[in-house]
C-alpha positions as CSV (number, residue, x, y, z in Angstrom):
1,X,-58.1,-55.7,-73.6
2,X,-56.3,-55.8,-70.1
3,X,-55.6,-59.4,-70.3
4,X,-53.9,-58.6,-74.1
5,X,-51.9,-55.8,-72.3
6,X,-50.9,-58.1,-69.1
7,X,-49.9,-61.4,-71.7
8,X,-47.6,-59.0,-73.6
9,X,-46.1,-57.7,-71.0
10,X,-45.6,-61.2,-69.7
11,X,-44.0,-62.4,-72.9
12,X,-41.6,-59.5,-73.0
13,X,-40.6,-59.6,-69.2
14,X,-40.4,-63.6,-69.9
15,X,-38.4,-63.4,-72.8
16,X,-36.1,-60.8,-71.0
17,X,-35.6,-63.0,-67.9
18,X,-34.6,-66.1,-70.3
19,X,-31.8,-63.9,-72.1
20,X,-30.5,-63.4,-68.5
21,X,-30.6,-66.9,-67.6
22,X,-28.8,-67.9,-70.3
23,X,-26.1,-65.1,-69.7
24,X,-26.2,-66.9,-66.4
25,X,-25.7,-70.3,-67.8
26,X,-23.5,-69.6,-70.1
27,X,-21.2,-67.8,-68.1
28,X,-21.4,-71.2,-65.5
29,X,-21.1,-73.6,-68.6
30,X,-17.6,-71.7,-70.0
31,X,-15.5,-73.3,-68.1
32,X,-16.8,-77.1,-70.1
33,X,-15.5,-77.1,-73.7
34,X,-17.0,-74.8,-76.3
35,X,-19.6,-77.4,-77.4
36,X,-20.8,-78.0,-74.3
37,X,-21.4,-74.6,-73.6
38,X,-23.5,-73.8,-76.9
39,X,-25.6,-76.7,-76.5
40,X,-26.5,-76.0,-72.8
41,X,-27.0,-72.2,-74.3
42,X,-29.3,-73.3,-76.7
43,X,-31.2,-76.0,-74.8
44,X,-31.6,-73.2,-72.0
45,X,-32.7,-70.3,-74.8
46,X,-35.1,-73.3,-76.3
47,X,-36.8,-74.7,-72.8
48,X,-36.9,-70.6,-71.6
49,X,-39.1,-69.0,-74.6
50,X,-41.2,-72.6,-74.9
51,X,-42.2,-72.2,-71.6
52,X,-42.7,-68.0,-71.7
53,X,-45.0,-69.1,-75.0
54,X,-47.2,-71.5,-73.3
55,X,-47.7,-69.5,-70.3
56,X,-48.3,-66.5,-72.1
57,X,-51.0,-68.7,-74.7
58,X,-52.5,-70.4,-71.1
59,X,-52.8,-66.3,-69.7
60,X,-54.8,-65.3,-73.3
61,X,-56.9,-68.9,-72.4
62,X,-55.9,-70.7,-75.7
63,X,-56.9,-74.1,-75.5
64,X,-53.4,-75.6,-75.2
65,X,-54.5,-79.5,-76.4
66,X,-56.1,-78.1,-78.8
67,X,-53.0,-76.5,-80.1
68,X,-50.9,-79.4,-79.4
69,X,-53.0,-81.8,-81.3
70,X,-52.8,-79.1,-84.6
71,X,-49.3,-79.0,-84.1
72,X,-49.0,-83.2,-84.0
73,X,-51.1,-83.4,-87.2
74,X,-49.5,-80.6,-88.7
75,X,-46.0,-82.6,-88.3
76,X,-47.7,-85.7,-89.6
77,X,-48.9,-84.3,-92.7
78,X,-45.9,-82.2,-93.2
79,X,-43.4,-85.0,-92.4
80,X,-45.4,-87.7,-94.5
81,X,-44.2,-86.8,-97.9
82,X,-40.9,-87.1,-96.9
83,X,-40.6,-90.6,-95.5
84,X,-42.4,-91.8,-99.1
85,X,-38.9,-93.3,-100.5
């Protein structure tokens, strides 16, 4: 039950800490043209909560190939049907 408690805690502090790199970032990148500056934004929010996600899933010990490899034949399956013409 700890370990539940510590991995949200993580997540949340994790999430918080990405918002305020990307304040940071964004605040850097405003000086580049506007579309510059949202792309970095969102490459930066993207990278940040990916990471805080598979941190906090290797903290609760989720087998992360395990979850990989679901998520590969997930987008397989899923993306199949749509190359069919």
């Amino acid at each position: 039950m700890i370990t539940a408690d510590l991995a949200t805690a993580f997540a949340i502090l994790g999430a918080a800490a990405t918002r305020a790199v990307v304040t940071g970032v964004a605040r850097a990148a405003s000086h580049t043209s506007p579309a510059t500056a949202a792309a970095t934004r969102v490459l930066v929010i993207l990278l940040g909560y990916l990471l805080v996600l598979l941190a906090t899933l290797d903290l609760l010990s989720v087998p992360l190939q395990d979850l990989l490899v679901g998520s590969a034949v997930t987008g397989v399956v899923v993306a199949s049907p749509l190359n069919s013409h």
